[in-house]
mmJSON file of the N, C-alpha and C atoms, coordinates in Angstrom:
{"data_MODEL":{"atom_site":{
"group_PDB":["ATOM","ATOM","ATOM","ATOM","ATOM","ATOM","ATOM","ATOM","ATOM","ATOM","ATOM","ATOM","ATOM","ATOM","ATOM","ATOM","ATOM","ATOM","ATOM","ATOM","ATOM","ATOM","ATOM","ATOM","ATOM","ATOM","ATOM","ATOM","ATOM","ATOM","ATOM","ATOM","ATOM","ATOM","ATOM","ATOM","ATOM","ATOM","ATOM","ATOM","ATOM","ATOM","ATOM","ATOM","ATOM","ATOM","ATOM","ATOM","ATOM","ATOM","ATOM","ATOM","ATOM","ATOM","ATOM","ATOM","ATOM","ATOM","ATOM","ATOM","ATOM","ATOM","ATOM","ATOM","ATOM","ATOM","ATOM","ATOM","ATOM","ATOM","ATOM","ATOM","ATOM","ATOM","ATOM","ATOM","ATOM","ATOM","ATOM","ATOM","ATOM","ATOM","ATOM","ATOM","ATOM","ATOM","ATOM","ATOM","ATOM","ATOM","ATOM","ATOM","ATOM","ATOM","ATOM","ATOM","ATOM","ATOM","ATOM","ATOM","ATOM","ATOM","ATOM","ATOM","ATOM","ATOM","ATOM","ATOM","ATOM","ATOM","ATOM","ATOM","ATOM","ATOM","ATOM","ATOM","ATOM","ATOM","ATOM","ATOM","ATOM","ATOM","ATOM","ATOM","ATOM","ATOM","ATOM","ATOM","ATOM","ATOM","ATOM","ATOM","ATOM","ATOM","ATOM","ATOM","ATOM","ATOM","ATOM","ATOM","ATOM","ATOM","ATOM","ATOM","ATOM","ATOM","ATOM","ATOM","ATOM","ATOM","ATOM","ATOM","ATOM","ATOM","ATOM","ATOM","ATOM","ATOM","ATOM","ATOM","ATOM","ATOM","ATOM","ATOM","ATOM","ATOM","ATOM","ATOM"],
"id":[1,2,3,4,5,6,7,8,9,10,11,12,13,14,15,16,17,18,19,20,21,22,23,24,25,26,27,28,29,30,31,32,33,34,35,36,37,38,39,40,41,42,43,44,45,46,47,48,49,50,51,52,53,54,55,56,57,58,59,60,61,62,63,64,65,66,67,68,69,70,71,72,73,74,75,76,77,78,79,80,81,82,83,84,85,86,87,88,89,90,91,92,93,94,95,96,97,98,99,100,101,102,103,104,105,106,107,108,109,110,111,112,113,114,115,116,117,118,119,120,121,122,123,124,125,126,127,128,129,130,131,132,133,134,135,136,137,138,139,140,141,142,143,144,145,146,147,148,149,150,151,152,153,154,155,156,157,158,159,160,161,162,163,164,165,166,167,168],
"type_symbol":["N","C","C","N","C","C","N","C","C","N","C","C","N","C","C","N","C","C","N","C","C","N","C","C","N","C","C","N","C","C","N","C","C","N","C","C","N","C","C","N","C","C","N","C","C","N","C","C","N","C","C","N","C","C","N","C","C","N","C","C","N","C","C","N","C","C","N","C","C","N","C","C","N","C","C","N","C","C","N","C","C","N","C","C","N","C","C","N","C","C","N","C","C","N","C","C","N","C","C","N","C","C","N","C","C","N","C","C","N","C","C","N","C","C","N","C","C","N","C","C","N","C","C","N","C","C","N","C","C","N","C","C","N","C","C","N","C","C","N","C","C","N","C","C","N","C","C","N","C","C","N","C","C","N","C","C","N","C","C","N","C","C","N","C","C","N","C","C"],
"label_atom_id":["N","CA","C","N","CA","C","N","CA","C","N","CA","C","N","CA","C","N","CA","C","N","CA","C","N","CA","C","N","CA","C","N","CA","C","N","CA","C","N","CA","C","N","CA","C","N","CA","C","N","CA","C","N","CA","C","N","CA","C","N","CA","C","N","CA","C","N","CA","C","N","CA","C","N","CA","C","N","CA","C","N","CA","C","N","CA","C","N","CA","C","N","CA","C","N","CA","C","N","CA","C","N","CA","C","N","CA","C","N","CA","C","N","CA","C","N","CA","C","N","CA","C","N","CA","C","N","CA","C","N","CA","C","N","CA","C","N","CA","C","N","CA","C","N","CA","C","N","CA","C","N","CA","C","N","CA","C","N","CA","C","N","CA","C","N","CA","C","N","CA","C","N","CA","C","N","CA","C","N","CA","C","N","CA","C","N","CA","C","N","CA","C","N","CA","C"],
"label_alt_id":[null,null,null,null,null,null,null,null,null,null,null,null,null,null,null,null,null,null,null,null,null,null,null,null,null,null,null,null,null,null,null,null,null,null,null,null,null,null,null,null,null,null,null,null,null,null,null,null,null,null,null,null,null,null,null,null,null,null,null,null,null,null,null,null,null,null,null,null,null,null,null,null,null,null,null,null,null,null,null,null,null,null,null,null,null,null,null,null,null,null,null,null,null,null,null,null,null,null,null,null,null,null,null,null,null,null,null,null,null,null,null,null,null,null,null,null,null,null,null,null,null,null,null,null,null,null,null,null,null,null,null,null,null,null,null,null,null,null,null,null,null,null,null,null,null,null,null,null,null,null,null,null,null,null,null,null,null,null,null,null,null,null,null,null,null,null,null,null],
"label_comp_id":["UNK","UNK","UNK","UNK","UNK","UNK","UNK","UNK","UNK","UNK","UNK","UNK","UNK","UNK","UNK","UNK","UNK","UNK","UNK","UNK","UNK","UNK","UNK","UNK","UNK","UNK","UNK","UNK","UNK","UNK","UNK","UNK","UNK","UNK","UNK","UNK","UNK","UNK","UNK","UNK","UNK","UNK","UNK","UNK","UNK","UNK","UNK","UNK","UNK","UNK","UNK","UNK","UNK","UNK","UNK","UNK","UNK","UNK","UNK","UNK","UNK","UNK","UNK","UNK","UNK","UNK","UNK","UNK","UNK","UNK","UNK","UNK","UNK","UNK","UNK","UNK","UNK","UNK","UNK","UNK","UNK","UNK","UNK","UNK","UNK","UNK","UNK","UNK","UNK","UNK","UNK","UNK","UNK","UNK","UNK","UNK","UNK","UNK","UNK","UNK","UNK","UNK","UNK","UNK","UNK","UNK","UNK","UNK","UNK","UNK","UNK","UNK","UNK","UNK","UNK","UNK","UNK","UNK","UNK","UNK","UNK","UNK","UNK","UNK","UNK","UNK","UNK","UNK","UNK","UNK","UNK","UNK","UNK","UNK","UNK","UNK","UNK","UNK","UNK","UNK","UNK","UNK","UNK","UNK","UNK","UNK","UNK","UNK","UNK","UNK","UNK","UNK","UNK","UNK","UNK","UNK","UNK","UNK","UNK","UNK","UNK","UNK","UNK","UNK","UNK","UNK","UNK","UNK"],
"label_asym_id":["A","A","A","A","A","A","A","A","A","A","A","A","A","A","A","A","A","A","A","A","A","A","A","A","A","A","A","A","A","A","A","A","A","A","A","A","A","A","A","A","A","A","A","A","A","A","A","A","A","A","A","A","A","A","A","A","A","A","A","A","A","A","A","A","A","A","A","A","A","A","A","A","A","A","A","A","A","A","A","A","A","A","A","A","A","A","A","A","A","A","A","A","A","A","A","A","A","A","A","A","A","A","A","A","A","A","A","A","A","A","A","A","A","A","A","A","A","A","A","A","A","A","A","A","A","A","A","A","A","A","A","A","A","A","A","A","A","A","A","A","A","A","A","A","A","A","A","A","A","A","A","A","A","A","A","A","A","A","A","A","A","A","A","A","A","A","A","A"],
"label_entity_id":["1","1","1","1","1","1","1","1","1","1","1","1","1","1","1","1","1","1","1","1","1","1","1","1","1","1","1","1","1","1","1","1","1","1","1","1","1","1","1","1","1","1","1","1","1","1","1","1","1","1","1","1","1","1","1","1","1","1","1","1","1","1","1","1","1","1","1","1","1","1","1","1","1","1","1","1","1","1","1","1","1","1","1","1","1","1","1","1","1","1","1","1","1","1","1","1","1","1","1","1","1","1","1","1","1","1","1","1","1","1","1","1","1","1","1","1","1","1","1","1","1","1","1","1","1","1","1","1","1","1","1","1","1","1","1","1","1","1","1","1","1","1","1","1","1","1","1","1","1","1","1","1","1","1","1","1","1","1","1","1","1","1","1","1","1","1","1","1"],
"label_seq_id":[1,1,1,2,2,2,3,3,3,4,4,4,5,5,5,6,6,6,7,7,7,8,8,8,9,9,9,10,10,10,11,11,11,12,12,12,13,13,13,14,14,14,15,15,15,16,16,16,17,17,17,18,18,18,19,19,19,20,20,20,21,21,21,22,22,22,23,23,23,24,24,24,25,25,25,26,26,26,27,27,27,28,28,28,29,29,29,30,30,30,31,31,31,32,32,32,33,33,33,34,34,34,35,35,35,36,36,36,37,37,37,38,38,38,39,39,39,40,40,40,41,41,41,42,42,42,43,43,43,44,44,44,45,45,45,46,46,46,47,47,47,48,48,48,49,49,49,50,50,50,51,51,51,52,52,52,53,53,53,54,54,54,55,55,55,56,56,56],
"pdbx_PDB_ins_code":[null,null,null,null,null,null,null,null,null,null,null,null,null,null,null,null,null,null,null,null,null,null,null,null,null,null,null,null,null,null,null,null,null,null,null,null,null,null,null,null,null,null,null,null,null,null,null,null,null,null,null,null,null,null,null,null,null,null,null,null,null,null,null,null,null,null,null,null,null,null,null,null,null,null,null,null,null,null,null,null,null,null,null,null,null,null,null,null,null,null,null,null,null,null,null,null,null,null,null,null,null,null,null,null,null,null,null,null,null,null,null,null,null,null,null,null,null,null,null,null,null,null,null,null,null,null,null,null,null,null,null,null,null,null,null,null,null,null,null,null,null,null,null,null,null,null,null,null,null,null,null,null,null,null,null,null,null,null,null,null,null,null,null,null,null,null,null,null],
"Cartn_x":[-8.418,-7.134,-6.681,-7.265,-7.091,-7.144,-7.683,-7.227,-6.126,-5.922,-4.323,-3.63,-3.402,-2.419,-2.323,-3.659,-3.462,-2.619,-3.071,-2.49,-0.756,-0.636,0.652,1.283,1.011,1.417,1.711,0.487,0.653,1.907,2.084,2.648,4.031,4.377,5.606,5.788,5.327,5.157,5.563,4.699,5.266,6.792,7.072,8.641,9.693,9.128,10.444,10.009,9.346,8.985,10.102,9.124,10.16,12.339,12.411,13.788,14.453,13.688,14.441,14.865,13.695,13.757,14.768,14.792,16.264,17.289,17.339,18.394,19.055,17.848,18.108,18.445,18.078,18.375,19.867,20.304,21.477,22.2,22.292,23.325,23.714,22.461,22.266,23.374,22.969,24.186,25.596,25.692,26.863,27.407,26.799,27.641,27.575,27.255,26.815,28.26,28.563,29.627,30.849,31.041,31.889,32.372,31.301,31.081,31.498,31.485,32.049,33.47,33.964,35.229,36.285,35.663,36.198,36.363,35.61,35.241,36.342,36.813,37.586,38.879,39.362,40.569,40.88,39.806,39.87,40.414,39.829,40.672,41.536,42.055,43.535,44.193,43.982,44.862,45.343,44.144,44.191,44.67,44.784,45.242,47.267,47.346,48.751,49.248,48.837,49.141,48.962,48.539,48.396,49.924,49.84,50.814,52.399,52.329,53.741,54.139,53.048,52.745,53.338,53.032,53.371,54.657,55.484,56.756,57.765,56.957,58.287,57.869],
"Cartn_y":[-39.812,-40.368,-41.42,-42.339,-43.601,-42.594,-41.829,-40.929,-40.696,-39.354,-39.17,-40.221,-41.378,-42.116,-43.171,-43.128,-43.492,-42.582,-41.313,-40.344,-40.368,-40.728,-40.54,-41.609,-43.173,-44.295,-44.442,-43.254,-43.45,-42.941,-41.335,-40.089,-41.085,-41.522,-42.198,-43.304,-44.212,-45.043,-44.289,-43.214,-42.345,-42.012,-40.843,-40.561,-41.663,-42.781,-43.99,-44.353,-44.926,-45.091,-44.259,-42.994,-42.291,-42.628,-42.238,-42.528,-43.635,-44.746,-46.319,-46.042,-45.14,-45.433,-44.084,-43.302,-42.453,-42.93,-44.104,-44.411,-45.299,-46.101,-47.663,-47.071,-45.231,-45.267,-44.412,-43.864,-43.709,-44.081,-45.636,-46.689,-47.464,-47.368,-48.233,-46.959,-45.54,-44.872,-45.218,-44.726,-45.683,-46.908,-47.884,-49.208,-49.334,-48.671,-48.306,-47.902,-46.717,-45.522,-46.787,-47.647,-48.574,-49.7,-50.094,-51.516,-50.287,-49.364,-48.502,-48.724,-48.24,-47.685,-49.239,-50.299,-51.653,-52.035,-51.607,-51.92,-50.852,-50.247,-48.825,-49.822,-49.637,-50.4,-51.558,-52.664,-53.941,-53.888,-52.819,-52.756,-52.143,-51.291,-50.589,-50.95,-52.376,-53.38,-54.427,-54.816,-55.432,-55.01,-53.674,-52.967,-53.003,-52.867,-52.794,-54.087,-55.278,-56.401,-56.628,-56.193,-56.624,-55.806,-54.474,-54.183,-54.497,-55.103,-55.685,-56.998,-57.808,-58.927,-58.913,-57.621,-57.209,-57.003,-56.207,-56.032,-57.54,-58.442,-59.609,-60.26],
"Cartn_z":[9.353,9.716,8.707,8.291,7.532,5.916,5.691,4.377,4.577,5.495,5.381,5.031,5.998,6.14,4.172,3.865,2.635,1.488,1.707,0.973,0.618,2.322,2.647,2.335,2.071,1.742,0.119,-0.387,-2.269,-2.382,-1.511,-1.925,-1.915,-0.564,-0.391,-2.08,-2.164,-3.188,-4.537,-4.922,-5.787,-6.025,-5.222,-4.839,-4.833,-3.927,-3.88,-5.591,-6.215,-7.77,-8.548,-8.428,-9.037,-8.978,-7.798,-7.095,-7.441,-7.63,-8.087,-9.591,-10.309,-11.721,-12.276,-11.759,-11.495,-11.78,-10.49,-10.386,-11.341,-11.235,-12.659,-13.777,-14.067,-15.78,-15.2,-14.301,-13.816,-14.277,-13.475,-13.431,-14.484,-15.937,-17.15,-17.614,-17.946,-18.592,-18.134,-16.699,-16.328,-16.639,-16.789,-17.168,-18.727,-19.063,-20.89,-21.518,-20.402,-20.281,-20.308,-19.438,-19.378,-19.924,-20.077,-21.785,-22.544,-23.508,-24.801,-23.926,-23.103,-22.577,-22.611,-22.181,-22.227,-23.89,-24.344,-25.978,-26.678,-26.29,-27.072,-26.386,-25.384,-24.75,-25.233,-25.317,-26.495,-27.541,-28.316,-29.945,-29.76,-28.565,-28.929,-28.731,-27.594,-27.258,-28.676,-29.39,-30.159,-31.841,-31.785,-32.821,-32.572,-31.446,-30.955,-31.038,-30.965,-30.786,-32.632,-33.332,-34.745,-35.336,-35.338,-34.995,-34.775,-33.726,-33.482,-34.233,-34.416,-35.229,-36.459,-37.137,-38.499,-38.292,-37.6,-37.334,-37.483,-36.878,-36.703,-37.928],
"occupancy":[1.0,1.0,1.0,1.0,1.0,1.0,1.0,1.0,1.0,1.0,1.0,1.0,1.0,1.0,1.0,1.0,1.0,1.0,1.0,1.0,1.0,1.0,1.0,1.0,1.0,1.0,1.0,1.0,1.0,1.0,1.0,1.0,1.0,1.0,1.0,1.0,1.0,1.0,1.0,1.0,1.0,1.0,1.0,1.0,1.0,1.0,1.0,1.0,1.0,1.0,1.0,1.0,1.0,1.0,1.0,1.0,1.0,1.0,1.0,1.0,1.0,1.0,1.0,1.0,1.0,1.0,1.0,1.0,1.0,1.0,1.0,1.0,1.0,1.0,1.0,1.0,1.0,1.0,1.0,1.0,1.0,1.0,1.0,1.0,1.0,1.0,1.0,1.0,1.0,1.0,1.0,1.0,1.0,1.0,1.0,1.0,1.0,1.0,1.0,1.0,1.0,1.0,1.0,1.0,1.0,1.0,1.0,1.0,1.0,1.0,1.0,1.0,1.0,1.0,1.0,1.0,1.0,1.0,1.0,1.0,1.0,1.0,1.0,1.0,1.0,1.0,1.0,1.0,1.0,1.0,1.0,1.0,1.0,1.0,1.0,1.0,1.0,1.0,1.0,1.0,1.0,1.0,1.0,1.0,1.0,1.0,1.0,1.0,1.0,1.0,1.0,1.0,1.0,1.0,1.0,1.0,1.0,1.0,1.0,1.0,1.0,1.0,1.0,1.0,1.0,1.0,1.0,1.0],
"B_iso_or_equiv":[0.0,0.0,0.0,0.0,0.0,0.0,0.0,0.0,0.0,0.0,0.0,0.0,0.0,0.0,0.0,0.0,0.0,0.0,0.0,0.0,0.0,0.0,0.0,0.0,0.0,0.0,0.0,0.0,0.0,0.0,0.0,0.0,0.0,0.0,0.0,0.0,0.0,0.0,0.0,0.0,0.0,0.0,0.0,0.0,0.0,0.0,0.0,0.0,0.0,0.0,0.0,0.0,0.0,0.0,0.0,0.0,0.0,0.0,0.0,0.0,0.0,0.0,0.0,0.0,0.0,0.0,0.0,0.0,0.0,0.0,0.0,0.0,0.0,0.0,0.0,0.0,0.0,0.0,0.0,0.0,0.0,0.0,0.0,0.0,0.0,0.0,0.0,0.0,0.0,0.0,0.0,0.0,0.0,0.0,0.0,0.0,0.0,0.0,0.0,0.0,0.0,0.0,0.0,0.0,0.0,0.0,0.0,0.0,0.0,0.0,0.0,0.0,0.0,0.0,0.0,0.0,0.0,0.0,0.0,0.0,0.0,0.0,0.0,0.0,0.0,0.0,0.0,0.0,0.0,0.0,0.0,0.0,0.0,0.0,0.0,0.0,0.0,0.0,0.0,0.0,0.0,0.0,0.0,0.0,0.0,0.0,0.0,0.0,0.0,0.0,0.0,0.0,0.0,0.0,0.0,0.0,0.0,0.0,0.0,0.0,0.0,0.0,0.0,0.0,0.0,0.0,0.0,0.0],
"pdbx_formal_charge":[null,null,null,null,null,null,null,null,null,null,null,null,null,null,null,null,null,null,null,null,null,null,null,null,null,null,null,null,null,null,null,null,null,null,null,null,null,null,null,null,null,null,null,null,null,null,null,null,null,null,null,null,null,null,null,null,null,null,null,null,null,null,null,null,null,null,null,null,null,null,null,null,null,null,null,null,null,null,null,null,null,null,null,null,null,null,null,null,null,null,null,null,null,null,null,null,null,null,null,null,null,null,null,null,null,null,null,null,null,null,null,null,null,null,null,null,null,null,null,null,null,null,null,null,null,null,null,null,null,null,null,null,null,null,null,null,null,null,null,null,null,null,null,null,null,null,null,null,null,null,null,null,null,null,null,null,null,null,null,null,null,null,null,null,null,null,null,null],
"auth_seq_id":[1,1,1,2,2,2,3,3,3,4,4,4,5,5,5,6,6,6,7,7,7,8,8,8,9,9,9,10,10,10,11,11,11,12,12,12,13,13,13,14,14,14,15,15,15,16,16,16,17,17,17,18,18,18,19,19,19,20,20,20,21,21,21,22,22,22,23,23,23,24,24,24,25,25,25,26,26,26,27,27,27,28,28,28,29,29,29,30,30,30,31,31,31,32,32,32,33,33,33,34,34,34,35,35,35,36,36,36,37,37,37,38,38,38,39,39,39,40,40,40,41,41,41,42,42,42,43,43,43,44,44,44,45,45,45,46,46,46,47,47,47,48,48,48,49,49,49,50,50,50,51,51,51,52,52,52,53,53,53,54,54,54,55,55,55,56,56,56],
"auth_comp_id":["UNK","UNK","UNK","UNK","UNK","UNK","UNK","UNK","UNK","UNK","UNK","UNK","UNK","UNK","UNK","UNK","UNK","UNK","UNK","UNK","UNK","UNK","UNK","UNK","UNK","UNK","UNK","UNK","UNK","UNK","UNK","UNK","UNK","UNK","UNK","UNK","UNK","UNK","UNK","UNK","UNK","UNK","UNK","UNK","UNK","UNK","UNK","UNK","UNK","UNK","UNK","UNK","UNK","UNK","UNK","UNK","UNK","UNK","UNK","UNK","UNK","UNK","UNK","UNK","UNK","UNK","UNK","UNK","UNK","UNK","UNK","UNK","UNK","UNK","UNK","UNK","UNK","UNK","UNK","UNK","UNK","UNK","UNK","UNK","UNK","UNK","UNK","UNK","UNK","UNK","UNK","UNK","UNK","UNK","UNK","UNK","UNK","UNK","UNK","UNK","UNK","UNK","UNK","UNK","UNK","UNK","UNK","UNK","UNK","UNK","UNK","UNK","UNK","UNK","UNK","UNK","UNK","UNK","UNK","UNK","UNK","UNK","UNK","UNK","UNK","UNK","UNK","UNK","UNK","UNK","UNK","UNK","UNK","UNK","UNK","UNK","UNK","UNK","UNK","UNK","UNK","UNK","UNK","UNK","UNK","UNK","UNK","UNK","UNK","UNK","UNK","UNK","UNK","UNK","UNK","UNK","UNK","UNK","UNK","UNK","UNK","UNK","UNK","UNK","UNK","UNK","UNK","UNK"],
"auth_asym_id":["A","A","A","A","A","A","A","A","A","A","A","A","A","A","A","A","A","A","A","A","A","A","A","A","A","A","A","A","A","A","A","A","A","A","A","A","A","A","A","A","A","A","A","A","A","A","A","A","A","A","A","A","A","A","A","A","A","A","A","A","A","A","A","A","A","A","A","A","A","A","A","A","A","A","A","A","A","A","A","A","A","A","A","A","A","A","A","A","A","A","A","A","A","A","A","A","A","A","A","A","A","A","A","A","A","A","A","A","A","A","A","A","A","A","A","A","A","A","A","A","A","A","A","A","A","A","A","A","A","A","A","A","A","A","A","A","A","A","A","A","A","A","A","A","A","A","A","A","A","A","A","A","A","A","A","A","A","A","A","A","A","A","A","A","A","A","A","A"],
"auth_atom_id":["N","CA","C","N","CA","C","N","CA","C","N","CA","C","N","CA","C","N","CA","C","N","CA","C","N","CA","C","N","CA","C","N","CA","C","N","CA","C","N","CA","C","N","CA","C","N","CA","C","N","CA","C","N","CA","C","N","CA","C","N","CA","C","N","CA","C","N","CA","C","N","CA","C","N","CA","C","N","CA","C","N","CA","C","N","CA","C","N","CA","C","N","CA","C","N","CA","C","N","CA","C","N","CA","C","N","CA","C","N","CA","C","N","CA","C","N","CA","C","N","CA","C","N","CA","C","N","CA","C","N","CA","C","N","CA","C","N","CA","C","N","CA","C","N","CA","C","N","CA","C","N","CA","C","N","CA","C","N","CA","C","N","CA","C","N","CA","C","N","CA","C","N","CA","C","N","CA","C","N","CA","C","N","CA","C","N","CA","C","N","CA","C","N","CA","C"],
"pdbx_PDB_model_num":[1,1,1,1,1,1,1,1,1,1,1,1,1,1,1,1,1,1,1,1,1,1,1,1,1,1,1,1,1,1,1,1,1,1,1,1,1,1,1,1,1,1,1,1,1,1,1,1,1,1,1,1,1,1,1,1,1,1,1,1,1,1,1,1,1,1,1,1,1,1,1,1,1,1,1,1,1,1,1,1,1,1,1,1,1,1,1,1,1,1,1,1,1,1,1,1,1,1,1,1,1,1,1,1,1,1,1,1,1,1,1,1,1,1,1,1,1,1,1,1,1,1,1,1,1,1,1,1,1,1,1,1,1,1,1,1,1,1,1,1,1,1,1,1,1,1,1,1,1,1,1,1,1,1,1,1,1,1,1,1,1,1,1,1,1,1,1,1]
}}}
């Protein structure tokens, strides 16, 4: 009984392990994905604003 239940405590431990670290490299592409996307919007903002600058 106390085997099983150990078995069953690693097995769990494993899977959730696994599952967090899934997720954490998930969420790192994701906000990765978003810092570039903020960073692309920055300079096009800032390219447009140089831009008009030159105009006046």
């Amino acid at each position: 009984m106390k085997s099983g239940m150990m078995k069953g405590l690693l097995t769990g431990m494993l899977i959730g392990g696994s599952a967090a670290t899934i997720f954490g490299v998930l969420n790192w592409q994701t906000e990765r994905k978003w810092n570039q996307m903020a960073k692309q919007t920055g300079s096009w903002i800032s390219d447009k604003a140089e831009a008009m600058a030159k105009k006046m």
